[in-house]
C-alpha positions as CSV (number, residue, x, y, z in Angstrom):
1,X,19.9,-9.1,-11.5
2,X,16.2,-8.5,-9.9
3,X,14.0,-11.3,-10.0
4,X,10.9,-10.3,-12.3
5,X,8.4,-12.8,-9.9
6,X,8.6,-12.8,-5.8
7,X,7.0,-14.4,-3.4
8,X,4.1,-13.6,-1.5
9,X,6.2,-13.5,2.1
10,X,9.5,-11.2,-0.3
11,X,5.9,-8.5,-1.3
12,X,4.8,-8.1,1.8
13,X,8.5,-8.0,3.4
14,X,9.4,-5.3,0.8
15,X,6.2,-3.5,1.1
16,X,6.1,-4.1,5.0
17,X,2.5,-5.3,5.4
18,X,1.1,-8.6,6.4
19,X,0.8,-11.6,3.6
20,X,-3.1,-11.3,3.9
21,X,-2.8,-7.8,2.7
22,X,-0.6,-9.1,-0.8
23,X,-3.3,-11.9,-1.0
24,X,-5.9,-9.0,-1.0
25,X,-4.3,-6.2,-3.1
26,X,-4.0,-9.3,-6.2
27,X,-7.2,-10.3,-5.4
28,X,-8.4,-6.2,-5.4
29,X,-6.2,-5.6,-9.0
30,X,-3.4,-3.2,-7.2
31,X,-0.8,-6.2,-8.0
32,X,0.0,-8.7,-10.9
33,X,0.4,-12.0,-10.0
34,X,0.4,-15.6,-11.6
35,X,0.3,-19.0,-10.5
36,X,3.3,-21.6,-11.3
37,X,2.7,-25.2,-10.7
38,X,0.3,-26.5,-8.8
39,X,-0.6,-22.9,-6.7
40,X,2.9,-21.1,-5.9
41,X,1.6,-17.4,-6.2
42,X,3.8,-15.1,-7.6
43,X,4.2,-11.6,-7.9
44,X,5.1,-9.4,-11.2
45,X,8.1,-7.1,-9.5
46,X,7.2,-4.2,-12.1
47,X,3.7,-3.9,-10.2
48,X,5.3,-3.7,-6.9
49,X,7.3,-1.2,-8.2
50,X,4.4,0.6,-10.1
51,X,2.4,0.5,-6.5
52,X,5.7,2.2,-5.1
53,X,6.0,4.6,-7.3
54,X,2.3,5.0,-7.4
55,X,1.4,6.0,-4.1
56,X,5.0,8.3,-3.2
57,X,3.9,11.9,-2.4
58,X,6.3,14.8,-2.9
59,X,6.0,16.4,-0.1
60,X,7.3,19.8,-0.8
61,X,4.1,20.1,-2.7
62,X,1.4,22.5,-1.2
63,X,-1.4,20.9,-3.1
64,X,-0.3,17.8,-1.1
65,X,-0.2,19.3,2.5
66,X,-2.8,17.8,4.3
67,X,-2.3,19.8,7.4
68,X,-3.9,23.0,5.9
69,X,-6.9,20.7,5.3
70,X,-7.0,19.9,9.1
71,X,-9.8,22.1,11.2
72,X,-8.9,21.7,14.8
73,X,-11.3,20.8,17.3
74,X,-11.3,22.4,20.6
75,X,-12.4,20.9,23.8
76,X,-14.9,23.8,24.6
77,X,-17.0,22.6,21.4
78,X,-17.2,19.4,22.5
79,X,-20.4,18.2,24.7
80,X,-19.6,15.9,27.3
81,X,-21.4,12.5,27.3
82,X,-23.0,10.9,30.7
């Protein structure tokens, strides 16, 4: 059985980002969290998993492929700085 409340350091483990960045994203709205005692934060594991789920991109999608969006740049257009 899943725990339904992490820690701060098992978020930003699982989501592989710093603890700052979980501090942040509760503080922004993108996670639930609660308090318990006298300050242990905790996060709600369904909003880690609604972030996951949230920001996964199928990439056989051609709406998705940001490479088409890409204009190259070539080194002729550029003017060189002195």
């Amino acid at each position: 059985m899943e725990p339904v409340l992490l820690r701060i350091q098992e978020t930003a483990k699982l989501l592989k980002v710093s603890k700052w960045t979980i501090y942040r994203w509760i503080e922004e709205g993108r996670l639930r969290a609660t308090k318990i005692g006298r300050g242990s934060l905790r996060v709600f594991q369904t909003s880690v998993s609604g972030l996951i789920e949230g920001t996964q991109i199928d990439h056989r999608d051609p709406q998705n492929d940001s490479r088409s969006k890409v204009t190259p740049v070539r080194a002729k257009d550029r003017k060189k700085k002195r």
